[in-house]
C-alpha positions as CSV (number, residue, x, y, z in Angstrom):
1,X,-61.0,-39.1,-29.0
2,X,-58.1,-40.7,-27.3
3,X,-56.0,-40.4,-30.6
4,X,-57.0,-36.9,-30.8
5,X,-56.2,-35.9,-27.4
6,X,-52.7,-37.2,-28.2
7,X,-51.9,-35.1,-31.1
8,X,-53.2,-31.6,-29.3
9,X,-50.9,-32.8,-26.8
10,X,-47.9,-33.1,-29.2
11,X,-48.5,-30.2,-31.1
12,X,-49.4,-28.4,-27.6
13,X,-45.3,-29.3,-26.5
14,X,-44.1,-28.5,-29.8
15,X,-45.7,-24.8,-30.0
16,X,-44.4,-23.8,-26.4
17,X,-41.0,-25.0,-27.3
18,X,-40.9,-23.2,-30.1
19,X,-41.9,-20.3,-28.1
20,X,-39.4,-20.6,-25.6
21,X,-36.7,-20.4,-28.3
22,X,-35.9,-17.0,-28.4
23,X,-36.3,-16.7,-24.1
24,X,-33.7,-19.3,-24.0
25,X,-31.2,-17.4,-26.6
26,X,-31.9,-14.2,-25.1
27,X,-30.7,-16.1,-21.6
28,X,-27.4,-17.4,-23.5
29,X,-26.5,-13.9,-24.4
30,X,-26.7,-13.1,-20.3
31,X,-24.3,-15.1,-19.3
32,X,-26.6,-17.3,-17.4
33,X,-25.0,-20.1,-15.8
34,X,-28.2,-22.7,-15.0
35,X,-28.4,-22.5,-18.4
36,X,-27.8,-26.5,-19.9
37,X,-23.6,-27.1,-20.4
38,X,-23.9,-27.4,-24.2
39,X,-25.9,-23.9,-24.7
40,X,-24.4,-21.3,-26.6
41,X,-22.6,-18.4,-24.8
42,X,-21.8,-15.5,-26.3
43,X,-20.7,-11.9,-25.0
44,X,-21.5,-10.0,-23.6
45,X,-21.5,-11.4,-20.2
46,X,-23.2,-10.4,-16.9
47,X,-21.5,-9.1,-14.0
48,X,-21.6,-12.1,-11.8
49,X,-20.5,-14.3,-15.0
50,X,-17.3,-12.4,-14.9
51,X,-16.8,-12.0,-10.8
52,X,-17.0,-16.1,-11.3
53,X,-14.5,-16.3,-14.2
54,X,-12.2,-13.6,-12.0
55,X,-12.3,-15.9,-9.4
56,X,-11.4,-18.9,-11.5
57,X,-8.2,-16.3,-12.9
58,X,-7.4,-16.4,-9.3
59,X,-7.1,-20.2,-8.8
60,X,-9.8,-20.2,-6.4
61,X,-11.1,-23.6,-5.6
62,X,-13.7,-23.3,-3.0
63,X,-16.1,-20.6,-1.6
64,X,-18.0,-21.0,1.5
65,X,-21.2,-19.0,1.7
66,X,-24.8,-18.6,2.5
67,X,-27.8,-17.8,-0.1
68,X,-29.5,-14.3,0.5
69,X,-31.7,-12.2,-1.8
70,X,-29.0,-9.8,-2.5
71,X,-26.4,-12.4,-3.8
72,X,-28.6,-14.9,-5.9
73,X,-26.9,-13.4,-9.2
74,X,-23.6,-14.7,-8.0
75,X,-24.5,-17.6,-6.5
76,X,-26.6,-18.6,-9.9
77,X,-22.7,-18.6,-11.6
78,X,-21.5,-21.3,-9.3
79,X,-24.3,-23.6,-11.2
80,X,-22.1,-26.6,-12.6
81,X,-19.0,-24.8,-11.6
82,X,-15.8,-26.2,-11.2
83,X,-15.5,-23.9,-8.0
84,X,-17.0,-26.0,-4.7
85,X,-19.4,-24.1,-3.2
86,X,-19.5,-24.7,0.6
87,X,-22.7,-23.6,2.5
88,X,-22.2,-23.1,5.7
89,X,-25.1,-22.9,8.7
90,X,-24.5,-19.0,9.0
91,X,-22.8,-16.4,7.8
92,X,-20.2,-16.1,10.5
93,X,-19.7,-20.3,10.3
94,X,-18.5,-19.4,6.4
95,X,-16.2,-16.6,7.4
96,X,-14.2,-18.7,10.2
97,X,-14.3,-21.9,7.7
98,X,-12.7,-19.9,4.9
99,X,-10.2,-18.9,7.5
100,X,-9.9,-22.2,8.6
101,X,-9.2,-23.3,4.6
102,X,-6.8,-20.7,4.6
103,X,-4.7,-21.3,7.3
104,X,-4.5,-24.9,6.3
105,X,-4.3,-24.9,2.6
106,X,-2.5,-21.8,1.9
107,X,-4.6,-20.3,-0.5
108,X,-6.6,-17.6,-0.2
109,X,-10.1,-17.9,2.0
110,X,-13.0,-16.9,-0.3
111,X,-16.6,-16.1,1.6
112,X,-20.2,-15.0,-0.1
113,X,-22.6,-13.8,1.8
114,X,-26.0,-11.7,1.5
115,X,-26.3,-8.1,2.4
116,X,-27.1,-6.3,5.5
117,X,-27.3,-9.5,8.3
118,X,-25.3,-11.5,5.9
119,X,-22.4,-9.0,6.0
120,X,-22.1,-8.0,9.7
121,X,-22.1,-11.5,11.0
122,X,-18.9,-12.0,9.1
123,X,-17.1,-8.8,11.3
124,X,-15.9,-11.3,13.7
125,X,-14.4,-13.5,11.0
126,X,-12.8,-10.9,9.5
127,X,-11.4,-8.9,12.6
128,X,-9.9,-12.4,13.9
129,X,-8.2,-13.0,10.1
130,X,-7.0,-9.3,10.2
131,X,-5.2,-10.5,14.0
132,X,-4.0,-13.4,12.5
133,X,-3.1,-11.7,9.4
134,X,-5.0,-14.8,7.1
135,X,-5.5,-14.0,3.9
136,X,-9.2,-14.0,2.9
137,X,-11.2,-12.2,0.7
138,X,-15.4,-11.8,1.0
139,X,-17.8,-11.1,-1.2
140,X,-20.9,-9.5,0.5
141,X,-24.3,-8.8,-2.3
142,X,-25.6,-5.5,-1.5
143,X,-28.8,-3.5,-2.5
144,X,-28.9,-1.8,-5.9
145,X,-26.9,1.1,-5.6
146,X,-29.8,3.3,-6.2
147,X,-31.4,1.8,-3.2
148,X,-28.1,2.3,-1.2
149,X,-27.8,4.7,1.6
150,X,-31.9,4.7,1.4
151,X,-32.2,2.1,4.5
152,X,-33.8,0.0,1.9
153,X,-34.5,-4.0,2.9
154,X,-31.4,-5.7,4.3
155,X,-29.2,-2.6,3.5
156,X,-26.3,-1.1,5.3
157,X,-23.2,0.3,4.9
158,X,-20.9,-2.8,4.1
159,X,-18.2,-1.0,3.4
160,X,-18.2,1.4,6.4
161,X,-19.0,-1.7,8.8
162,X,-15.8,-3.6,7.4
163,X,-12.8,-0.7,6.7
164,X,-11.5,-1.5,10.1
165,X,-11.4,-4.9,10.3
166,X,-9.9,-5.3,6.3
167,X,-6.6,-4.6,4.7
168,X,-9.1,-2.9,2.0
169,X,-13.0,-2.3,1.3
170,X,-14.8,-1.8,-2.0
171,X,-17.8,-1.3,-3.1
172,X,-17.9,-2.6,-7.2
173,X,-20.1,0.6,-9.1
174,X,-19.5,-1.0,-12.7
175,X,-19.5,-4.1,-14.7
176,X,-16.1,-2.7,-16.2
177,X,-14.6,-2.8,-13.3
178,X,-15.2,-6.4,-11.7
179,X,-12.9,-8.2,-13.3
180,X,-9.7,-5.4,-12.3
181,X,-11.0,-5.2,-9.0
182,X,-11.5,-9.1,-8.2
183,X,-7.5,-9.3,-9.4
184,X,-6.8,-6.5,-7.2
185,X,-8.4,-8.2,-4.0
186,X,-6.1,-11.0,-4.0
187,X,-3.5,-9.2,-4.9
188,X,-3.7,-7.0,-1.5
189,X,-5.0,-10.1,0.5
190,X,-1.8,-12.3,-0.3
191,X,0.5,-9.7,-0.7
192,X,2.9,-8.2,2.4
193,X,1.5,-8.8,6.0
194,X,-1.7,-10.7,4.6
195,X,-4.9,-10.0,5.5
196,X,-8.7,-10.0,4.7
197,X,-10.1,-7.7,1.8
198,X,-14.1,-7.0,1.3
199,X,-15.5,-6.4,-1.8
200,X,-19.1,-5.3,-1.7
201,X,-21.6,-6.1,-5.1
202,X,-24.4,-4.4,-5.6
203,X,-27.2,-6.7,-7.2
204,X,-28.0,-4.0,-10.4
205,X,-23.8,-4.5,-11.3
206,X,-24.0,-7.8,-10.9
207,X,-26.7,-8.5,-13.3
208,X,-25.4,-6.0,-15.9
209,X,-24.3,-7.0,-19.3
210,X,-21.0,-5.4,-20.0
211,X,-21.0,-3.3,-23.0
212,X,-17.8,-1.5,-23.2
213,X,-14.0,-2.0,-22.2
214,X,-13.2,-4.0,-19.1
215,X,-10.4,-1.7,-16.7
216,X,-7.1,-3.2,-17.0
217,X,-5.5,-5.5,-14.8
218,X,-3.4,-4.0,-12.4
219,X,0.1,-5.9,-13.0
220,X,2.1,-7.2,-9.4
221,X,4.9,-5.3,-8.0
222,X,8.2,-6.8,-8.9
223,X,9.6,-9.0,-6.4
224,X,12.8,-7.3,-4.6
225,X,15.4,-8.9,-4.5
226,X,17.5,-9.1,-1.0
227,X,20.4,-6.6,-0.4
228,X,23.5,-8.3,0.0
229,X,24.7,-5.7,2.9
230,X,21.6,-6.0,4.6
231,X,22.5,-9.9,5.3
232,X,25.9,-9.2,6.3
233,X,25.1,-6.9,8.7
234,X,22.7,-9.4,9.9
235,X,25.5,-11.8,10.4
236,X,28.0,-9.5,11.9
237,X,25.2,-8.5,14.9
238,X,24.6,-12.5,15.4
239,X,28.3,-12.8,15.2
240,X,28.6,-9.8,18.3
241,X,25.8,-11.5,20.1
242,X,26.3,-13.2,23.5
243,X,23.3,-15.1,23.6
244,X,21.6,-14.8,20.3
245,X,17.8,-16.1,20.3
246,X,15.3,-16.0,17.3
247,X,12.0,-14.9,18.2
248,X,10.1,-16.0,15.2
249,X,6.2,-14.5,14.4
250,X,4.0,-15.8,11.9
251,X,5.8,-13.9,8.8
252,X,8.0,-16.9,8.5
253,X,5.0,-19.5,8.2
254,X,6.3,-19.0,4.1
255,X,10.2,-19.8,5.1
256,X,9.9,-22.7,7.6
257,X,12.8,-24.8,5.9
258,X,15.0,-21.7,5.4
259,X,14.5,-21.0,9.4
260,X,15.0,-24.5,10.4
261,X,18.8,-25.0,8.1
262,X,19.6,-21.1,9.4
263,X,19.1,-22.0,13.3
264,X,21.1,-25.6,13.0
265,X,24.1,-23.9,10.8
266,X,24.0,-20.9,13.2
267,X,23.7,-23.2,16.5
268,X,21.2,-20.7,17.8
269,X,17.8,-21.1,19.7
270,X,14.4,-20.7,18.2
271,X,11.0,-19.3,20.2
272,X,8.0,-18.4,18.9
273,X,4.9,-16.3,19.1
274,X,1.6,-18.2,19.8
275,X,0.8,-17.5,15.4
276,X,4.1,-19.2,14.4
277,X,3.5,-22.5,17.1
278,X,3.9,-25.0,14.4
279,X,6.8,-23.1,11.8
280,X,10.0,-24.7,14.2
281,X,9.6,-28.4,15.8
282,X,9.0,-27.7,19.2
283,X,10.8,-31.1,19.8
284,X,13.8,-29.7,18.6
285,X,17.2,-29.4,20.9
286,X,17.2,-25.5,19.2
287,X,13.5,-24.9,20.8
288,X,12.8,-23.3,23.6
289,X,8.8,-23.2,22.5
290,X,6.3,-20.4,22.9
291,X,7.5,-17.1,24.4
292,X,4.1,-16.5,25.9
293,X,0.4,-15.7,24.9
294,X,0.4,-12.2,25.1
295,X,3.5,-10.6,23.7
C-alpha cells in the first residue's frame, strides 16, 4: 500500500504540473516579473513592466517606497530587479529619503507610493523639494480610472493635491503612453531650475498589455550655447564695480569648480544663500559665508 501511495503521489505532482503549464505561459506573455529569471518573455508587456524598464532608460538606481493595494502591479516589477527598492517606515519617510539621495548623489530622487494616504503624506516631501528646487520624481498607484472621481477606497485627486507643490502632474490614461511620459518626467525634473514631478498610475493601466504603438519619445532641447557678448558685458560691469561681491544661490551647485577658479582670477568675494552653503569653501580668504537665512 505504501508503494502504491507513492506512485498516486508522483503521478498526482506530475498531472498539476502539467496543468499549470499553460497558467505559467499565459503569465510570461504579461510581463510578470516574480516569474523565475530563466522564463520566457515575450511582448507584449504590461504597463508596470514598461514603467520599470522606463525607469531603467533613465539610469535610475534606487526607489524608496511603501507597498499599498493600488501600487502592487509596480512594485511586483521590482521582483529580482537590478533597481534597489528602499522601503521606507511611511510614505513621507520615502519622499524626504529620495530627497535626501538626491541632494547627495545627484541623480534624480525616485518615490512609490500607494494611492489616496500614500500620496498626500508625500505633499510635504514634495513642497520642501520644490523650495529646494531637488529634483525628484514620484510615482503615486491610483484607483482604476473608472473608479476615479467616484470617492472609491483610498481614492483622491492625486493630481489636484500635488499641481502646486510640482514642476508638473500627470495622471498616465494609457499603456501607450508610459513609456513617453516616464522620459518626459525626468526630463522636466532635471532640466532648468529643478524640481519634483508626480506622475499618477492608475492600477487598470498598469496592468494592461500594450497592444498597439508606444508614443514617441520626446527628444531634449538642444543645449545653448553661451553668447559671447553676454560674457563681456559681464566683465565690463565687474570691471566698473567698486566693491564687486558674488552672491551665489543654489543654481551653481552644477559649476562649483568654475565659481571657485572665476572668484580667485577675479580677486572678488564669494557669499552664499543658505541652499548653496557647501558650493564655495567657507574657509576660503574670498568667503565671507552665508548672507543670511531668510533672503
Amino acid at each position: 500500500f505504501l508503494t502504491t501511495g507513492v506512485v498516486l503521489q508522483t503521478a498526482m505532482q506530475r498531472a498539476v504540473r502539467e496543468a499549470m503549464r499553460p497558467v505559467a505561459r499565459g503569465l510570461a506573455r504579461r510581463g510578470f516579473a516574480s516569474l523565475p529569471a530563466d522564463a520566457p518573455r515575450a511582448a507584449p508587456m504590461i504597463g508596470a513592466r514598461i514603467l520599470h524598464e522606463a525607469l531603467i532608460e533613465n539610469h535610475v538606481e534606487h526607489v524608496f517606497g511603501y507597498s499599498g493595494g493600488a501600487n502592487l502591479p509596480v512594485l511586483d516589477a521590482f521582483h529580482q530587479s537590478q533597481i534597489r527598492f528602499v522601503m521606507n517606515r511611511s510614505e513621507q519617510c520615502c519622499g524626504h529619503a529620495a530627497e535626501g539621495y538626491a541632494k547627495a548623489s545627484g541623480k534624480v530622487g525616485v518615490i512609490l507610493t500607494t494611492s489616496g494616504p500614500g500620496l498626500t503624506n508625500i505633499i510635504t516631501p514634495l513642497q520642501d523639494a520644490k523650495g529646494d528646487s531637488v529634483p525628484m520624481v514620484a510615482l503615486s498607484g491610483q484607483v482604476p480610472t473608472h473608479a476615479v472621481g467616484t470617492d472609491a477606497f483610498q481614492e483622491c485627486a492625486s493630481v489636484d493635491l500635488t499641481r502646486p507643490c510640482t514642476k508638473w502632474s500627470y495622471q498616465i490614461r494609457s499603456v501607450e503612453e508610459i513609456r513617453a511620459v516616464v522620459h518626459e518626467a525626468f526630463l522636466v525634473a532635471n532640466s532648468g531650475k529643478k524640481g519634483p514631478v508626480h506622475l499618477d498610475l492608475p492600477k487598470d493601466v498598469m496592468v494592461a498589455l500594450l497592444s498597439g504603438e508606444e508614443l514617441p519619445i520626446s527628444a531634449p532641447p538642444p543645449i545653448k550655447a553661451i553668447d559671447p557678448s553676454n560674457l563681456a558685458d559681464i566683465a565690463r560691469l565687474m570691471n566698473m564695480a567698486e566693491r564687486p561681491i558674488l552672491y551665489v544661490g543654489q543654481g551653481a551647485i552644477d559649476c562649483a569648480p568654475i565659481l571657485r577658479a572665476f572668484a580667485a582670477a577675479a580677486n572678488i568675494p564669494v557669499t552664499t544663500t543658505l541652499h548653496a552653503m557647501g558650493i564655495f569653501d567657507e574657509h576660503h580668504p574670498h568667503s565671507l559665508h552665508m548672507l543670511g537665512m531668510h533672503g
